[in-house]
DRENMI-789531 format. One record per residue: residue number from 1; y, z, x of N, C-alpha, C, CB in turn; residue in one letter. Coordinates in pm, 1 decimal. Atoms other than C-alpha are relative to their C-alpha. Glycine has a CB too. Layout:
# residues N
NUM|Y|Z|X|Y|Z|X|Y|Z|X|Y|Z|X|A
...
END
This chain:
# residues 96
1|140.4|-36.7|1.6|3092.8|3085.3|-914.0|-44.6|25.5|143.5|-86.6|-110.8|-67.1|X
2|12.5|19.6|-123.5|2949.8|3238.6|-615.5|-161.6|-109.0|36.7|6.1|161.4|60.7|X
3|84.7|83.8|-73.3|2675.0|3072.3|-386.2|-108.5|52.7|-100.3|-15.8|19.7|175.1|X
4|135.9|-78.1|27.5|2388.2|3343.6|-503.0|-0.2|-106.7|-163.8|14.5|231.6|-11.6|X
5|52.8|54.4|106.0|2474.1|3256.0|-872.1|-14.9|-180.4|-50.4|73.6|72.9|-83.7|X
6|11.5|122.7|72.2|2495.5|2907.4|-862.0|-171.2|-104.6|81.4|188.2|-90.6|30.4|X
7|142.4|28.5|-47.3|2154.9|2924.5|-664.7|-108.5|20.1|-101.2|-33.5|86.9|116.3|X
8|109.9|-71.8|94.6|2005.0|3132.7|-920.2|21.3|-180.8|-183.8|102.7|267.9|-61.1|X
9|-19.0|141.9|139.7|2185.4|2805.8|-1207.2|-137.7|-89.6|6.2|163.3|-143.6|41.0|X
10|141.5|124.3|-72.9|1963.9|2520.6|-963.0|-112.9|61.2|-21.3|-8.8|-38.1|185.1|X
11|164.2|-18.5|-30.7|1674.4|2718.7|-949.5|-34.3|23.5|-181.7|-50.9|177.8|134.6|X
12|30.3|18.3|166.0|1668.2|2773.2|-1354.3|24.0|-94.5|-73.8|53.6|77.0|-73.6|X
13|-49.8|106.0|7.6|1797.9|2439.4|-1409.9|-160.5|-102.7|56.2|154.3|4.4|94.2|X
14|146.3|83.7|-94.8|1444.1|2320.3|-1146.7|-135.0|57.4|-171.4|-62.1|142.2|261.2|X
15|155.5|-42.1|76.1|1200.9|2575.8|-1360.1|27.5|-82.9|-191.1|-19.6|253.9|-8.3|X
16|-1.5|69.5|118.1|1367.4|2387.9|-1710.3|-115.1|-132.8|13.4|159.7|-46.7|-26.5|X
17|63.4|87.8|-33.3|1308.3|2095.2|-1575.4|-174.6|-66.2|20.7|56.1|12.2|72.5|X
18|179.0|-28.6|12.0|920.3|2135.7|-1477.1|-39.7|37.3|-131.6|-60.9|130.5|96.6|X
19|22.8|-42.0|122.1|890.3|2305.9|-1811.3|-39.3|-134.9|-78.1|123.4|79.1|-54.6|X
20|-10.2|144.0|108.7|1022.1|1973.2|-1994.4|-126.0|-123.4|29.2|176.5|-93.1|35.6|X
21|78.8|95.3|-58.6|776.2|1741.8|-1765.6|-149.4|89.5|-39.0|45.0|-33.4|178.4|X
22|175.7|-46.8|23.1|477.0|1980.5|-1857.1|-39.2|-27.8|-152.5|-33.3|192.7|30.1|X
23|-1.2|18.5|120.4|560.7|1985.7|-2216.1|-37.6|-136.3|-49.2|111.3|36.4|-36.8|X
24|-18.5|166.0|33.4|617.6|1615.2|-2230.2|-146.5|-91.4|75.2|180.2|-65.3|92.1|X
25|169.4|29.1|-63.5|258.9|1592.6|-1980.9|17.6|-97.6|73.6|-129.4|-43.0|-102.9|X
26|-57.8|122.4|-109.3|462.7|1370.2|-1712.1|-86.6|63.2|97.4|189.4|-15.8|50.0|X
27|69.7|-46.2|-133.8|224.5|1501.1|-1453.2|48.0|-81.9|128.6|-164.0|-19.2|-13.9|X
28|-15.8|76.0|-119.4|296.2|1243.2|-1199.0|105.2|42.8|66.4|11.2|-133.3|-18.5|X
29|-123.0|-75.2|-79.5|676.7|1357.8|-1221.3|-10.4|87.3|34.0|101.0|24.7|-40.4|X
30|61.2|-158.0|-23.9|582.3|1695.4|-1243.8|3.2|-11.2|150.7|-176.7|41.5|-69.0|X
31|58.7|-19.8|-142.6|422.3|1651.4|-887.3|122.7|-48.3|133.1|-155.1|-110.0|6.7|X
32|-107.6|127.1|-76.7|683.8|1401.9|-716.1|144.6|111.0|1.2|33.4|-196.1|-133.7|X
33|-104.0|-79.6|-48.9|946.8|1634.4|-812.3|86.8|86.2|98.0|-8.6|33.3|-37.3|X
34|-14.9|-114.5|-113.3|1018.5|1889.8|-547.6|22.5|-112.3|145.1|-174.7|123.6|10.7|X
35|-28.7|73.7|-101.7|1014.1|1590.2|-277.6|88.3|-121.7|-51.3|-125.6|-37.0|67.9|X
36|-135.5|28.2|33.0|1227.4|1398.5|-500.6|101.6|34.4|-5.5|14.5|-19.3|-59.7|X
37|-88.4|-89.8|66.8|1465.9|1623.1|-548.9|81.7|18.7|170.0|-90.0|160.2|-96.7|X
38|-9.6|34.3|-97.6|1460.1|1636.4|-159.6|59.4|-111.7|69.4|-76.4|11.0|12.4|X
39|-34.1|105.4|7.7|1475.9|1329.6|-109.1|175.4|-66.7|-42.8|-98.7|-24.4|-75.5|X
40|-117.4|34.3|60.3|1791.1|1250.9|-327.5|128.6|79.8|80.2|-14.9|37.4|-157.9|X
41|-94.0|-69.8|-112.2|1999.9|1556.8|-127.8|8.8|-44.6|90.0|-17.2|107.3|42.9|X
42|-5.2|15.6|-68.4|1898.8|1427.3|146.4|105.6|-142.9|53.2|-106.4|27.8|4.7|X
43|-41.8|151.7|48.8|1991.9|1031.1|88.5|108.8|-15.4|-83.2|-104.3|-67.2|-75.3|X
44|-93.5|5.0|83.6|2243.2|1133.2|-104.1|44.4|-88.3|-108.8|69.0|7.4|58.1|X
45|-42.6|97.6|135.0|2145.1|965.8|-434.3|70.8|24.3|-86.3|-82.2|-34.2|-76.3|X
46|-80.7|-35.0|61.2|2283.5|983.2|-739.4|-63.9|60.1|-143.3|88.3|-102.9|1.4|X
47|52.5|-115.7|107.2|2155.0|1204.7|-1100.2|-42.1|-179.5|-44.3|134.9|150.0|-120.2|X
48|83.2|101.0|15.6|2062.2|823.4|-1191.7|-115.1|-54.1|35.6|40.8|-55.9|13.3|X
49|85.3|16.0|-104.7|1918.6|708.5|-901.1|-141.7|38.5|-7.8|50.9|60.5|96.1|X
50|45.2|-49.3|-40.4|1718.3|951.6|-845.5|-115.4|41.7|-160.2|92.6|74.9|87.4|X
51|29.2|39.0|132.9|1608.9|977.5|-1239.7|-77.7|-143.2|-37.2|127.9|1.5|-62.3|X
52|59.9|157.4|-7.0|1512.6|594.4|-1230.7|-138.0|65.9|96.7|132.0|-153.2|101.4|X
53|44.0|-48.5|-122.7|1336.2|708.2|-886.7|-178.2|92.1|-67.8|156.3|122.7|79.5|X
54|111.7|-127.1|54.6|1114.0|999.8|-1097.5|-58.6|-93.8|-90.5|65.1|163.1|-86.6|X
55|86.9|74.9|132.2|1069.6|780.8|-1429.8|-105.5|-129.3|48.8|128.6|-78.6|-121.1|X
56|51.6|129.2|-50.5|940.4|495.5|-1205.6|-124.2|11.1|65.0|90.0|-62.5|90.3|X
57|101.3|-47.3|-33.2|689.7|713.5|-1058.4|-141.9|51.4|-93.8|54.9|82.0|60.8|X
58|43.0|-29.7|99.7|562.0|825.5|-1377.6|-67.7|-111.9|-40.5|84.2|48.2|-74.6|X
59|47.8|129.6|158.1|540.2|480.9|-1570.0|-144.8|-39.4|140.2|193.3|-224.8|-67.2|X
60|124.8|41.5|-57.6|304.1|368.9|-1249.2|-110.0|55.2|1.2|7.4|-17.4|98.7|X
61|163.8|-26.1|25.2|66.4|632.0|-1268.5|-42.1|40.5|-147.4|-53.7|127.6|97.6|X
62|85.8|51.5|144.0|26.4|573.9|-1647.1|-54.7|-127.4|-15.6|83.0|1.6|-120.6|X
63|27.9|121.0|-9.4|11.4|191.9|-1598.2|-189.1|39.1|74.5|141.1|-91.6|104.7|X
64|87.6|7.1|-39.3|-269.9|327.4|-1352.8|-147.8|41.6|-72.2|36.6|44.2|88.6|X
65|124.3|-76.6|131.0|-463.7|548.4|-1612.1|-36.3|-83.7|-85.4|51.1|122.8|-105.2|X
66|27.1|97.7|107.5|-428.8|254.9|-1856.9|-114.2|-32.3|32.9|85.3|-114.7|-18.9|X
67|108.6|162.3|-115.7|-627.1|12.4|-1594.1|-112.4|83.6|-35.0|22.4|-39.5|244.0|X
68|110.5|-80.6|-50.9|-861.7|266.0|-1495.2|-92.1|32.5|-191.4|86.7|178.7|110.0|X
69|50.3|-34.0|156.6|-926.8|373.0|-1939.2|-52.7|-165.1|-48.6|160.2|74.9|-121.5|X
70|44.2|178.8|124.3|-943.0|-42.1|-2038.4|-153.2|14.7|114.6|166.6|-249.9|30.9|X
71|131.7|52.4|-77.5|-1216.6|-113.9|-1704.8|-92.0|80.2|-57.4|-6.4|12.6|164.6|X
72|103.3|-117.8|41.0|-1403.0|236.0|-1821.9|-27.5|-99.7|-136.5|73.6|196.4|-28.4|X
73|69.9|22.5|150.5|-1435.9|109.7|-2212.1|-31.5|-197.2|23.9|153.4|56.6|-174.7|X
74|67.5|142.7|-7.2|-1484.4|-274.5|-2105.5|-108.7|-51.4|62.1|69.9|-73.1|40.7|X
75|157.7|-21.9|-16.9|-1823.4|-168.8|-2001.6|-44.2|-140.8|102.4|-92.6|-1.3|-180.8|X
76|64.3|54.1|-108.2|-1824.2|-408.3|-1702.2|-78.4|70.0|124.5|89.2|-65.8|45.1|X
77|113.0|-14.8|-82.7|-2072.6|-390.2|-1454.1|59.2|128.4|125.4|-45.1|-172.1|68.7|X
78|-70.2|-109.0|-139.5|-1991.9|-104.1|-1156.2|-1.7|-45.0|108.1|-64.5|131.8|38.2|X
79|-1.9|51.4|-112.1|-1857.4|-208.0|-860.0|-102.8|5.6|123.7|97.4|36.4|27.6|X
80|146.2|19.4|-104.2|-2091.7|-289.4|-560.6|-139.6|-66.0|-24.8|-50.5|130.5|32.1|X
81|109.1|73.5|48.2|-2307.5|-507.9|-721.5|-73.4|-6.2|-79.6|-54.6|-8.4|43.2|X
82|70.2|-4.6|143.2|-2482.6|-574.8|-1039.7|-136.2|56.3|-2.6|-13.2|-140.3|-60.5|X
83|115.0|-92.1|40.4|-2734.2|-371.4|-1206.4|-123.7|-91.0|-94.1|73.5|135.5|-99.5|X
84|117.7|56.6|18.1|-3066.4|-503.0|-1257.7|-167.9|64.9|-15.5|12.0|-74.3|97.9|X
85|92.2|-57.9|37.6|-3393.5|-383.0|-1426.6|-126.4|-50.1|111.2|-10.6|-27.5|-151.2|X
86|81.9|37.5|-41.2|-3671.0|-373.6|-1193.0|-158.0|5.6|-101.3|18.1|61.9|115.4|X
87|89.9|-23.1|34.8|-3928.2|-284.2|-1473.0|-51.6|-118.9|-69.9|10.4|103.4|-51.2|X
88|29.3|148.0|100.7|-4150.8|-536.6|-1658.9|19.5|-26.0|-107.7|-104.9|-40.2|-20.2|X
89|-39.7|41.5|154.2|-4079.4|-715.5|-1992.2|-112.8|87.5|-110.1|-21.7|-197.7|-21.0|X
90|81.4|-19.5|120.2|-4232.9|-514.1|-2317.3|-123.5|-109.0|-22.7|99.5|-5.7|-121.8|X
91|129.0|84.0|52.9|-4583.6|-620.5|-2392.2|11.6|-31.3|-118.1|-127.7|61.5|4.7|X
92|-19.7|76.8|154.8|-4437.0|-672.3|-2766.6|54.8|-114.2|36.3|100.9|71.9|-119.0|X
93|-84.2|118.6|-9.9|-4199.8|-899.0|-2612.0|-101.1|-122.6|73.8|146.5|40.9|95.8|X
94|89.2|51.5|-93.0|-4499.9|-1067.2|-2424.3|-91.9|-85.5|-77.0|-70.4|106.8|77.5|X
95|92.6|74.3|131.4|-4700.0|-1162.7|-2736.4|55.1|-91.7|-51.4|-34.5|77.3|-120.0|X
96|-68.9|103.9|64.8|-4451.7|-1404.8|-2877.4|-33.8|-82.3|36.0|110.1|-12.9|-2.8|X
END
């Protein structure tokens, strides 16, 4: 195989790849990819490695979306200090 075509393999082998992570809505890998991928040539990991490396990046920024979706629906207070009505009590509530 020469150089050209086994450039043209990697590089259709990269655009699968992205494909599968868009399909599948890995965004995080999605993004990480291209400097992973880097990375691993460089460091000379291994198709595991470097796989662990991507999936590990992924699961954290879902773990992070979780956090961020439970605090949103557990309707605690917003950071920087609690929210407090300055207006006065109902005059129905006043008659009791």
């Amino acid at each position: 195989m020469t150089t050209t075509a086994a450039m043209n393999d990697a590089a259709a082998a990269y655009q699968r790849l992205r494909g599968h992570l868009a399909y599948l809505k890995l965004t995080a890998a999605a993004e990480a990819l291209p400097a992973l991928l880097d990375a691993a040539r460089d460091e000379q990991l291994t198709a595991l490695d470097a796989l662990e490396k991507l999936m590990g990046i992924e699961a954290e920024a879902t773990a992070a979306r979780k956090l961020t979706a439970r605090l949103h629906f557990a309707a605690l207070p917003a950071r920087g200090g609690s929210r407090t009505t300055t207006s006065p009590p109902s005059p129905a509530l006043m008659r009791r």
